[in-house]
C-alpha positions as CSV (number, residue, x, y, z in Angstrom):
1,X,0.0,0.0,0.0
2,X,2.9,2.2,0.7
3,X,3.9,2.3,-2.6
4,X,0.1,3.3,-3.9
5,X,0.2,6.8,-1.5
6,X,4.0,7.4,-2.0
7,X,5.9,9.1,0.6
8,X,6.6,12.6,1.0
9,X,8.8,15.0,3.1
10,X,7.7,18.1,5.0
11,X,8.6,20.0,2.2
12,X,6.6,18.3,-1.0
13,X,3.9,18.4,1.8
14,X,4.0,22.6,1.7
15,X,4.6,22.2,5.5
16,X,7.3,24.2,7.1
17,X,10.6,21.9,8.6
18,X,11.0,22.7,12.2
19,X,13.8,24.7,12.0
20,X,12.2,27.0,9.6
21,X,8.8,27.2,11.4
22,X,11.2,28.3,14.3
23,X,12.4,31.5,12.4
24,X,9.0,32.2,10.8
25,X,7.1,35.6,11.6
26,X,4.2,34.2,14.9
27,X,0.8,35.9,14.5
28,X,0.1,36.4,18.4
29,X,-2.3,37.5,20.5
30,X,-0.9,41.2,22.5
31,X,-2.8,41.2,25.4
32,X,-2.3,39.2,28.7
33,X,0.8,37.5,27.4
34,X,4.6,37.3,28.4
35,X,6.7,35.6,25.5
36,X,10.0,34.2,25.7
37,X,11.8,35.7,22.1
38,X,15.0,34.1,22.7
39,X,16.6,31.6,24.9
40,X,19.7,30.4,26.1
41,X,21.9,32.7,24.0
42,X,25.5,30.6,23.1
43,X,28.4,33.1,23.4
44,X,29.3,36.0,21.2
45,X,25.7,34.8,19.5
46,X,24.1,38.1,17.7
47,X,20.7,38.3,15.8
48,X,18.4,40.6,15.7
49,X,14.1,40.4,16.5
50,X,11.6,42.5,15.1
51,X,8.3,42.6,17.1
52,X,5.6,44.6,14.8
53,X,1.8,45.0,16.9
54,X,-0.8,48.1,17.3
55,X,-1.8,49.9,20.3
56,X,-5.6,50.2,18.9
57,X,-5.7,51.5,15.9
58,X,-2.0,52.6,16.1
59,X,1.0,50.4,15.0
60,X,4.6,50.0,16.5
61,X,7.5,48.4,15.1
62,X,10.2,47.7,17.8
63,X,13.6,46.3,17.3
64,X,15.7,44.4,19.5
65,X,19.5,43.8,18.6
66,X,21.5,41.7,21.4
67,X,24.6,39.6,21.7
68,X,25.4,37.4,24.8
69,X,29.4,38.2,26.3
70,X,30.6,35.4,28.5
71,X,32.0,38.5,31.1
72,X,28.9,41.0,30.9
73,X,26.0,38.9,30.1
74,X,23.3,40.6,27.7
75,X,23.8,43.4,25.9
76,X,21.2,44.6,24.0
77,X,19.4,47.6,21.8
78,X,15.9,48.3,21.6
79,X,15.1,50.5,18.7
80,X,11.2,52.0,18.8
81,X,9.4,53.6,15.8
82,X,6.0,54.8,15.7
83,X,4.8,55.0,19.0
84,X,6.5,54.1,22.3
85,X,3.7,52.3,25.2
86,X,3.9,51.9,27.9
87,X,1.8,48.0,28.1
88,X,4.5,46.5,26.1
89,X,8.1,45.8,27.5
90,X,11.0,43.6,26.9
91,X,13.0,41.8,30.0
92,X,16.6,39.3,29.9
93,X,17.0,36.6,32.6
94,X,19.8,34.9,32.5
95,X,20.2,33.6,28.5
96,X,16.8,34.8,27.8
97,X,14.3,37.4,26.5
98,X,11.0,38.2,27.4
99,X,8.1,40.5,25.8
100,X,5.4,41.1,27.7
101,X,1.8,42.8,27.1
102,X,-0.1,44.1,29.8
103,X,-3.0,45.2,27.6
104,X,-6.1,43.2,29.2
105,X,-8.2,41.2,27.2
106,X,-10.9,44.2,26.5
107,X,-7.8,45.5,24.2
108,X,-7.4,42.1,21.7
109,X,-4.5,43.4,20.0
110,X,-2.1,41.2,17.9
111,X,1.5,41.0,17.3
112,X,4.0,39.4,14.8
113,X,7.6,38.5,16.2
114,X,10.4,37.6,14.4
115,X,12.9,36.2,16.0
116,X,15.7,33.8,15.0
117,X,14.8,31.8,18.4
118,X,11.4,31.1,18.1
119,X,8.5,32.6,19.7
120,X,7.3,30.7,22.9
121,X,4.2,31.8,25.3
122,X,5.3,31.3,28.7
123,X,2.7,33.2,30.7
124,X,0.9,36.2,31.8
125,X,2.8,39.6,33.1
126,X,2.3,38.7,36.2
127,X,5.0,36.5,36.1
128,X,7.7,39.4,36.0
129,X,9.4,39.7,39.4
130,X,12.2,41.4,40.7
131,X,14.8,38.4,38.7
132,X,14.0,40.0,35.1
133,X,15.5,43.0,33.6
134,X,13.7,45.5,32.1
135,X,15.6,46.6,28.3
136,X,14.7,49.7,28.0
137,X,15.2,52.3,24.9
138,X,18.6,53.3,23.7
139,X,18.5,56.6,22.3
């Protein structure tokens, strides 16, 4: 029967090979959400993450260059165009960075992030305590 249906790979299927998924743009919801943009950063590692989402019927485009030194940790720079709220910020812990969106769920708005790393939800705001950083603006 196998040889009636054929086999066929993840590309002939149209479907996306992990990897790639990984680097793909993630239609997310913005409200009530903390995601983890990159994790566990490998030395000297650099890449950059755009995070593109509206603050109602406004948009903001925000980027995010870092790089991971073995002696000072992360160092990063957050770029904002657009607009500048105040319900959306970015964190490190460790290896790691965080976007979170403290817009309540009255306020559905969405958000695309690009980042080489993946996009992964890992909870509400509420999970931000005094062991994240917050990145803030480099002007």
């Amino acid at each position: 029967m196998g040889e009636l249906i054929g086999e066929t790979t993840i590309e002939k299927a149209g479907l996306l090979s992990p990897n790639l998924f990984k680097v793909y743009p993630h239609f997310v919801n913005a409200y009530e959400a903390v995601y983890k943009i990159a994790d566990n950063m490998t030395d000297w590692y650099r890449a950059p993450i755009m995070v593109l989402y509206n603050d109602s019927a406004s948009t903001s485009l925000d980027f995010l260059t870092f790089l991971y030194s073995p002696t000072d940790g992360i160092l990063q720079s957050l770029k904002r165009f657009f607009i500048k709220p105040e319900r959306v910020k970015y964190y490190k812990k460790g290896r790691d960075i965080f976007v979170s969106f403290t817009y309540d769920g009255t306020q559905p708005n969405h958000a695309y992030i690009l980042s080489p790393h993946g996009v992964q939800l890992v909870g509400t705001p509420d999970i931000i305590d005094d062991s994240f950083t917050e990145i803030t603006e480099t002007l």
